[in-house]
GUDO-917400 format. One line per 3 residues: number of its first residue (from 1); their letters; for each residue x, y, z of N, C-alpha, C, CB. Coordinates in steps of 0.05 Angstrom, whole numbers. Glycine has a CB too. Example, Ala and Ser with C-alpha at 12.3 -4.5 7.8 and 13.67 -1.06 7.14 Angstrom:
BEGIN
1	as	264 -114 156 246 -90 156 264 -66 156 226 -89 181 | 257 -45 142 273 -21 143 258 1 157 282 -12 114
This chain:
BEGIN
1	xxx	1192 337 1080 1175 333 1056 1146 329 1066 1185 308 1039 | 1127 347 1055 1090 342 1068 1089 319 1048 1058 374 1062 | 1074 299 1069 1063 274 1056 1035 269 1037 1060 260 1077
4	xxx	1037 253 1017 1022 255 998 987 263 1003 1027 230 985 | 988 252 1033 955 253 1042 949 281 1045 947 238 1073 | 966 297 1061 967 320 1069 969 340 1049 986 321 1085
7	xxx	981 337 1023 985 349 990 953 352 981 1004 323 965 | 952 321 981 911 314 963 890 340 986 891 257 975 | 893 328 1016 878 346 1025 877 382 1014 885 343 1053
10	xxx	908 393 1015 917 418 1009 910 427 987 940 420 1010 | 912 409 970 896 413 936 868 412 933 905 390 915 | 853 400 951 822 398 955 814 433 957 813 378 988
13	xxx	834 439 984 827 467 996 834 488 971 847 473 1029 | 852 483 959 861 504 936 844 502 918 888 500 924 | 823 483 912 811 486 886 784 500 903 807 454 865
16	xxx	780 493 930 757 503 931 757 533 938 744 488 949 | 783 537 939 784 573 947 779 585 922 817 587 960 | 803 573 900 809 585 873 784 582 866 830 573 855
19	xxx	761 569 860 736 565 844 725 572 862 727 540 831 | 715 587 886 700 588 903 680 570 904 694 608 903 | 681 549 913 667 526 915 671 520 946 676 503 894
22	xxx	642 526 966 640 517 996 639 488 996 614 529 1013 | 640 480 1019 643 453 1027 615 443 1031 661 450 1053 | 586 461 1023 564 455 1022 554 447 995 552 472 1032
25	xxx	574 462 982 564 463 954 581 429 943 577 498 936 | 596 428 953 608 389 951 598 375 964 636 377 958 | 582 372 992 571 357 1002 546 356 987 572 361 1027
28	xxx	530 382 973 515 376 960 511 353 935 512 394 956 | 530 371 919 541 355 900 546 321 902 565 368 897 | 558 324 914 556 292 922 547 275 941 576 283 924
31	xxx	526 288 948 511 272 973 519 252 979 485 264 971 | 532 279 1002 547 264 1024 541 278 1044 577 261 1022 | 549 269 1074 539 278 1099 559 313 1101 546 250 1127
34	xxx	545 328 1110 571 347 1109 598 343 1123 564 372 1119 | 601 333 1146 629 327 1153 647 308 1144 628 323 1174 | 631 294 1122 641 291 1103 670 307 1080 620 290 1098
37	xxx	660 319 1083 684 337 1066 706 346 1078 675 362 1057 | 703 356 1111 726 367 1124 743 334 1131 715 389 1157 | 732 317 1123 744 288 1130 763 290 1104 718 258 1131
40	xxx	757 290 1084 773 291 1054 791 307 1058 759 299 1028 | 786 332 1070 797 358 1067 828 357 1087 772 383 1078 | 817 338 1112 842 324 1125 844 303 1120 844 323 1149
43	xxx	847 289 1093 856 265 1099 854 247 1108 867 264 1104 | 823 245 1119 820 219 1149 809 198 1126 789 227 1185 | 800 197 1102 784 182 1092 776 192 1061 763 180 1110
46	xxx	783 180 1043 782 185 1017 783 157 997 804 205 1013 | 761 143 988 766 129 973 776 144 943 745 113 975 | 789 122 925 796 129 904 774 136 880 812 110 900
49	xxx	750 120 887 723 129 871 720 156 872 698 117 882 | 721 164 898 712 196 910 734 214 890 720 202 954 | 762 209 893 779 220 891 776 232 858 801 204 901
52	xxx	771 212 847 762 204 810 735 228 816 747 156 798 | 724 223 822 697 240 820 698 274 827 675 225 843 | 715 275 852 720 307 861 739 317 837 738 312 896
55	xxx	755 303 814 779 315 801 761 319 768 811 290 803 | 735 304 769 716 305 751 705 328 747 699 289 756 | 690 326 779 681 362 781 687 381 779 676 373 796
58	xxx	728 380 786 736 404 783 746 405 757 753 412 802 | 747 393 741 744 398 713 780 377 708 740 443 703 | 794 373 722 818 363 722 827 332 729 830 381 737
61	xxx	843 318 712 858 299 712 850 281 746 890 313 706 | 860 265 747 860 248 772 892 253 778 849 213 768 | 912 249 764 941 257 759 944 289 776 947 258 719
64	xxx	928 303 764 940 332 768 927 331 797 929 360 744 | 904 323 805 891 321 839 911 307 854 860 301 843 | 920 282 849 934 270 868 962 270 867 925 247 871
67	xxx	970 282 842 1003 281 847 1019 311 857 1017 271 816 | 1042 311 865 1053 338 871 1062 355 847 1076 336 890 | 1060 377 851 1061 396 824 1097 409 827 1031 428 826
């Protein structure tokens, strides 16, 4: 079973393929440092504020970002 951290990261990468959205265009967005994002993107570091805010942008639930489909 892939673990829930490893899911949130995987779903980060799927919204940013499906919406073509770069990892500049979110570090923009949320000024943040750019390595910033590949940190989210693996899992090393994600508050729950952040998490609420990236599921904002992508137009979807906090539910549908962090849970398994």
């Amino acid at each position: 079973m892939i673990s829930k951290s490893v899911y949130i990261g995987e779903k980060l990468r799927r919204l940013q393929r499906d919406r073509n959205v770069t990892n500049k265009e979110l570090w923009q967005a949320f000024n943040v440092p750019h390595n910033e994002i590949s940190r989210w993107r693996y899992m090393k570091d994600m508050k729950l504020s952040m998490a609420i805010e990236i599921a904002k942008y992508f137009g979807i639930t906090l539910d549908e970002f962090v849970n398994y489909e």
